[in-house]
C-alpha positions in Angstrom: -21.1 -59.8 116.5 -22.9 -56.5 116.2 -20.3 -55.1 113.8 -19.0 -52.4 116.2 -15.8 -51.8 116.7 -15.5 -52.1 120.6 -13.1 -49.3 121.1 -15.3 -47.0 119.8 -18.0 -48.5 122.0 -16.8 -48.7 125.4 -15.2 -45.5 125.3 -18.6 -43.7 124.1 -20.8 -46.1 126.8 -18.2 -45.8 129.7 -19.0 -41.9 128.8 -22.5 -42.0 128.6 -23.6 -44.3 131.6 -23.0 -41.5 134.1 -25.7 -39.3 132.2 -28.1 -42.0 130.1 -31.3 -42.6 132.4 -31.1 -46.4 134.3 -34.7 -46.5 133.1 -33.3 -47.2 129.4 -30.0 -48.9 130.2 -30.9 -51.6 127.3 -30.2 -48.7 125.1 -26.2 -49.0 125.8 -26.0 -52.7 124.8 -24.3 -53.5 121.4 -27.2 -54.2 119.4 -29.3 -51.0 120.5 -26.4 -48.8 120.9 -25.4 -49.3 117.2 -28.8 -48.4 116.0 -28.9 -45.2 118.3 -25.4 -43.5 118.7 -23.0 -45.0 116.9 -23.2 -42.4 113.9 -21.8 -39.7 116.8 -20.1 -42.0 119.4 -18.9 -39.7 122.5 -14.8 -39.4 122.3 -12.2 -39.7 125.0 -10.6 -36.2 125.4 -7.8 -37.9 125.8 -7.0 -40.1 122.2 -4.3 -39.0 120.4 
């Protein structure tokens, strides 16, 4: 719904949520996190 593709997002939030504050967890939902991050999405060190 948000327009993100959801590979790209879970990989970057499964990333981030160990270091992102729980004070501004509503940032890592679709709509924020597009509007915030996803112009430089973490990567998996392991994608081929």
């Amino acid at each position: 719904m948000q327009g993100v593709d959801p590979y790209t997002y879970l990989v970057d939030v499964l990333q981030r949520v160990a270091i992102h504050p729980a004070s501004r967890v509503d940032e890592l939902t679709p709509r924020r996190w597009k509007a915030l991050f996803a112009d430089a999405p973490l990567r998996s060190d392991i994608e081929g």
